[in-house]
MITORTI-52924 format. One line per field, with one value per residue (C-alpha): x, y, z; residue in three letters. Coordinates in steps of 0.2 Angstrom, whole numbers, always signed. Layout:
BEGIN
x: (X  ...)
y: (Y  ...)
z: (Z  ...)
resn: (ala  ...)
***
This chain:
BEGIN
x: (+65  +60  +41  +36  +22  +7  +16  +2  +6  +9  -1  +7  -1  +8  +6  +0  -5  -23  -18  -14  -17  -20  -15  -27  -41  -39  -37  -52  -58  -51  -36  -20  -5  +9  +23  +40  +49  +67  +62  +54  +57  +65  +59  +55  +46  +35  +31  +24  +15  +5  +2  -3  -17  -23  -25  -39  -55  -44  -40  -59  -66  -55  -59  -41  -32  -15  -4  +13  +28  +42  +52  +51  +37  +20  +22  +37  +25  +11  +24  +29  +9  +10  +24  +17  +0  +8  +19  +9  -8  -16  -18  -13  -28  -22  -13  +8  +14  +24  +39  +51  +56  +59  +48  +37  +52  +60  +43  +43  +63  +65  +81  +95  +113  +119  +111  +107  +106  +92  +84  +70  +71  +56  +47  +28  +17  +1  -10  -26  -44  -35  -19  -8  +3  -1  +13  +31  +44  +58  +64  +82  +82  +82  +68  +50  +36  +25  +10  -2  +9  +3  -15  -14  -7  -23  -32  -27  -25  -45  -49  -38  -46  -64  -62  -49  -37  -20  -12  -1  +12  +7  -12  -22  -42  -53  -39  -39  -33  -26  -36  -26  -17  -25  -40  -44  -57  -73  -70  -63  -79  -90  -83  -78  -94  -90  -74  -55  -40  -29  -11  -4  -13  -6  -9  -27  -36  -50  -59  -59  -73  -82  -81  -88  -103)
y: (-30  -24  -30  -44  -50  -56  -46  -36  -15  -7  +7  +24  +42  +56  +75  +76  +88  +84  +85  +73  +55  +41  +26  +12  +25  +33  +17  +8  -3  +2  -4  +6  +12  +22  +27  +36  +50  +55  +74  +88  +98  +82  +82  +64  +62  +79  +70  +53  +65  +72  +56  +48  +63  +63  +43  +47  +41  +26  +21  +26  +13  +1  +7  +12  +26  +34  +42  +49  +51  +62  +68  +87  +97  +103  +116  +113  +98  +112  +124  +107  +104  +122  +117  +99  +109  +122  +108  +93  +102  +92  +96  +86  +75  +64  +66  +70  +62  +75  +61  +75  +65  +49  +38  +32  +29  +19  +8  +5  +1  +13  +23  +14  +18  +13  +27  +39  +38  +52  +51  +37  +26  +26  +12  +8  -4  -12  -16  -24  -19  -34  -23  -35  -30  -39  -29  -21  -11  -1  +11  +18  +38  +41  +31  +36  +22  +15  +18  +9  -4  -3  -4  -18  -25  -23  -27  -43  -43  -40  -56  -69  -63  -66  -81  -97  -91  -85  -71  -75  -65  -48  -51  -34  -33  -46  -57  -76  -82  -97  -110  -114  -131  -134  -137  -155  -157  -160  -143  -133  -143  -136  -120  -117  -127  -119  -129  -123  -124  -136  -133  -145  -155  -139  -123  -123  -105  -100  -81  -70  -74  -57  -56  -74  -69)
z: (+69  +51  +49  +35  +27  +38  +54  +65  +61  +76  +83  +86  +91  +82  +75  +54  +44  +50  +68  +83  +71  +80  +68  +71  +75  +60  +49  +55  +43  +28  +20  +21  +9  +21  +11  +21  +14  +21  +21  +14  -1  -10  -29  -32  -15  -19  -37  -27  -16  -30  -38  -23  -21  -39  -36  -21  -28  -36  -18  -12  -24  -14  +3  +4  +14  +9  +23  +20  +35  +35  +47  +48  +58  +52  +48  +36  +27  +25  +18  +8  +3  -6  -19  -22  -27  -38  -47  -48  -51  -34  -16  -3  +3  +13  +31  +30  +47  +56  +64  +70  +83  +71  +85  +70  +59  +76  +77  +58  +57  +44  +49  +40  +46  +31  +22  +37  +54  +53  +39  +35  +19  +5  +10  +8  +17  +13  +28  +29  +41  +52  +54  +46  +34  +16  +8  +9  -2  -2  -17  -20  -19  -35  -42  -40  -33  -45  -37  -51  -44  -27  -35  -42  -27  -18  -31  -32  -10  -11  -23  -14  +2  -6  -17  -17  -31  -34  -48  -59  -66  -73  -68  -69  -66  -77  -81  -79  -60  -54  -44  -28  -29  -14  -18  -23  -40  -29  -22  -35  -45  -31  -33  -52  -58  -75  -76  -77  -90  -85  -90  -77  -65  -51  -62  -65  -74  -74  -79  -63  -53  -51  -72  -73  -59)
resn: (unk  unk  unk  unk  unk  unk  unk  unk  unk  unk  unk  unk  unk  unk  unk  unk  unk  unk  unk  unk  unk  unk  unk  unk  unk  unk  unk  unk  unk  unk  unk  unk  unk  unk  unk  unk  unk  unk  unk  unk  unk  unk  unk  unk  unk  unk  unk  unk  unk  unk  unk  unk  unk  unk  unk  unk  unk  unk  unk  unk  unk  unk  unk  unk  unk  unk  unk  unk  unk  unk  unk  unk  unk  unk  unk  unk  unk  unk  unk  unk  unk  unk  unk  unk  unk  unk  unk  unk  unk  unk  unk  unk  unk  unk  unk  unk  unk  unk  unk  unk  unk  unk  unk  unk  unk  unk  unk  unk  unk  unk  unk  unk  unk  unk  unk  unk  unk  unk  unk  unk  unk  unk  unk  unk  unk  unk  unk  unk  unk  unk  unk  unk  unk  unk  unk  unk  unk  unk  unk  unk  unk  unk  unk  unk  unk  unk  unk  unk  unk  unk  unk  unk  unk  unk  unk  unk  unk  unk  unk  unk  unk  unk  unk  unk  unk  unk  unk  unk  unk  unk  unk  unk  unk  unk  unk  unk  unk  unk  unk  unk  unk  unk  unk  unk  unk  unk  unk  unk  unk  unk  unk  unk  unk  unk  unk  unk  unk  unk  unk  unk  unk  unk  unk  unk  unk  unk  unk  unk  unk  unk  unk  unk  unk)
***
């Protein structure tokens, strides 16, 4: 059963790039971005590879971790780890699960017969320290992921976690948010003592709370 939003990620052992990876282990407490790639040597996925590595201290800021899954050996995704260096001018700096025996992808429902029997689709998942997952997507083959995209994601994951607001469409850092409708005046009163826009009495903005503090 494919796994939605607010689902607990299953923890799996298997062989990386940085050796035998235990999932929940080496997550801990940070957040997670795990993207799949149907195999090796395939030119879009070496281009996300790159730009996932060059994004590091982006996803360090956030107390985020990247790890990538494929389904060939080792030794291939080292050999791999070479041309994604030379091309896309950044090592790889992140683990590159080796799934030879598609167990992961099995776990993770991301063999689709449609496509492949063998082969895993391009999917990535946003999971929080609780081990839920906050977020899921699934690219065609020939369309590389927008992984400022996947930023922002968090970024807005993070807020809504800390403080009682919503996103609106397009929303990027330090723009207004939304008051949940949920919360009555007294509260939102309480809690926006500054006061709010009111556009109707159920979208409520006001200035993101960390650039109003």
């Amino acid at each position: 059963m494919s796994l939605k939003i607010l689902d607990t990620f299953p923890d799996f052992t298997q062989e990386s790039t940085q050796g035998p990876l235990n999932f929940y282990d080496w997550a801990g407490d940070s957040w997670v971005v795990l993207f799949s790639h149907p195999k090796d040597f395939t030119p879009v996925c070496t281009t996300e590879l790159g730009a996932v590595a060059k994004l590091k201290p982006e996803f360090d800021k956030r107390n985020v971790k990247a790890i990538g899954l494929s389904v060939d050996a080792v030794a291939q995704h080292l050999a791999w780890a070479g041309d994604i260096e030379r091309t896309q001018g950044a090592a790889l700096n992140f683990p590159l699960i080796a799934d030879v025996d598609r167990r992961v992808a099995t776990l993770l429902d991301l063999i689709h017969p449609n496509a492949s029997d063998t082969n895993t689709v391009r999917s990535v998942f946003v999971v929080d320290p609780a081990k839920r997952v906050r977020l899921t997507l699934t690219y065609p083959a020939s369309t590389g992921r927008n992984f400022d995209e996947l930023l922002r994601t968090i970024d807005s994951l993070q807020l809504t976690d800390a403080h009682k607001v919503a996103t609106p469409a397009d929303w990027h850092q330090g723009d207004d948010v939304i008051i949940l409708p949920s919360l009555g005046a007294d509260e939102a009163k309480a809690l926006f003592p500054a006061g709010w826009t009111e556009h109707t009495p159920y979208l409520r903005t006001v200035p993101q709370p960390e650039a109003a503090d």
